[in-house]
C-alpha positions, 0 to 999 in steps of 0.5 A: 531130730533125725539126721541122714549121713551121705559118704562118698569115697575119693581121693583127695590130694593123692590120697583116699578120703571120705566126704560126709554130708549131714542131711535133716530129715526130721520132717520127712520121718514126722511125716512117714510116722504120720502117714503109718499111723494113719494107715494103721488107723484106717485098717484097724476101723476097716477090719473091725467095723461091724458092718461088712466092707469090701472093695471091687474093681469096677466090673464087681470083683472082689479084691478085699474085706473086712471081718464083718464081710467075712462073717455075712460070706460065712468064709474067709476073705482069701476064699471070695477074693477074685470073685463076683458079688454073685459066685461069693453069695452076697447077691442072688444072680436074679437080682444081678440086674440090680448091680448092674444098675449100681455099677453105672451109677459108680462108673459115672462117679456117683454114689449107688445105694442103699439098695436092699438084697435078699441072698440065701444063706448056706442052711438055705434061710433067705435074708436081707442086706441092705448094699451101698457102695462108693467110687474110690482111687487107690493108688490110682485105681478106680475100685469101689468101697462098698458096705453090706448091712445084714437088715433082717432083724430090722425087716422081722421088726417092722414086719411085727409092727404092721402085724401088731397094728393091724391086729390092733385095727381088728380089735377095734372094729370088733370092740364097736360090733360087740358094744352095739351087740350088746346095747341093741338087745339091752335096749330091748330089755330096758323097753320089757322091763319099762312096761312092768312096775314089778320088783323083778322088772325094776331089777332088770332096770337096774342090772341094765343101766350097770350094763349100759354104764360098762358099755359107756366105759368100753364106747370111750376106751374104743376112742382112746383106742382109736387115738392109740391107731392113729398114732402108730399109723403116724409114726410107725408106717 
């Protein structure tokens, strides 16, 4: 139990005196405890999210982020806050156009993204973010939380798998060229060799049906590939 002790000086019967009066508050601190450790709570995932939050007023300038938003700046916060989303480096000034778009998304009190952004690094290297961004009241202040997700990993990845695949396409237009150059001019040979009835041409005869028999197992390899294709073209484009 938490209690508060109020005193008033006065005079009682002519003479000084004090008035006490015992209050509970064991409510009101629970719910101040309470309200802490919430605080402390939401800083804590705040500061250590692994993807970089901040918060802009409504014209886009930046009043706070976290430590992931520090490392996608490659500062500290104290050096981008009072900026632009532009002058900290987090968007390019040619897509400006694209923030400008979110922000009236966020003015009309709906959510604005995922939008992709391709910022340049400070060694020069462009890279991707992938930027949402939510309206939200602090305090009574109309300011937006917004999330910047560093996708260039995911970008490179699904740039390998189109290139895989249609590497994958090549190799099977070329297995189907290069089973019918070989069967065309065996076919030939065959018809040569029929038209003998030596010991030498009932060789050939026979190395050509063993090449004929390899053909045969690159023809269902080539279905088995194209199975393969279709598959990838499925579920990875």
């Amino acid at each position: 139990m938490f209690l508060e002790n109020f005193a008033t000086r006065l005079l009682f019967e002519g003479r000084p005196a004090i008035v006490g009066n015992l209050v509970d508050v064991t409510d009101r601190k629970q719910a101040d405890e309470a309200l802490r450790y919430s605080e402390e709570r939401l800083k804590i995932l705040f500061e250590c999210a692994p993807d970089a939050f901040f918060l802009t007023d409504m014209n886009g300038i930046l009043i706070d982020g976290n430590r992931a938003a520090e490392r996608l700046a490659g500062s500290l916060k104290e050096e981008f806050i009072g900026k632009s989303l532009v002058e900290a480096g987090f968007v390019p000034r040619e897509e400006l156009p694209k923030v400008e778009i979110m922000l009236g998304r966020l003015t009309a009190g709906t959510a604005a993204g995922p939008i992709e952004f391709f910022p340049v690094d400070r060694d020069g290297t462009r890279f991707t973010i992938e930027i949402t961004a939510f309206p939200v009241t602090i305090d009574g202040r109309q300011l937006v939380l917004t999330s910047a997700r560093d996708t260039s990993e995911r970008q490179q990845l699904e740039n390998l798998k189109k290139r895989a695949l249609l590497q994958i396409e090549e190799n099977i237009e070329q297995l189907a060229i290069l089973n019918d150059s070989i069967r065309n001019p065996l076919t030939v040979i065959v018809a040569l060799a029929e038209m003998g009835d030596t010991e030498i041409d009932r060789k050939i005869m026979e190395q050509a049906w063993a090449i004929d028999a390899i053909i045969d197992r690159l023809d269902q390899g080539w279905l088995v590939s194209r199975k393969v294709k279709e598959y990838l073209k499925k579920h990875y484009t």
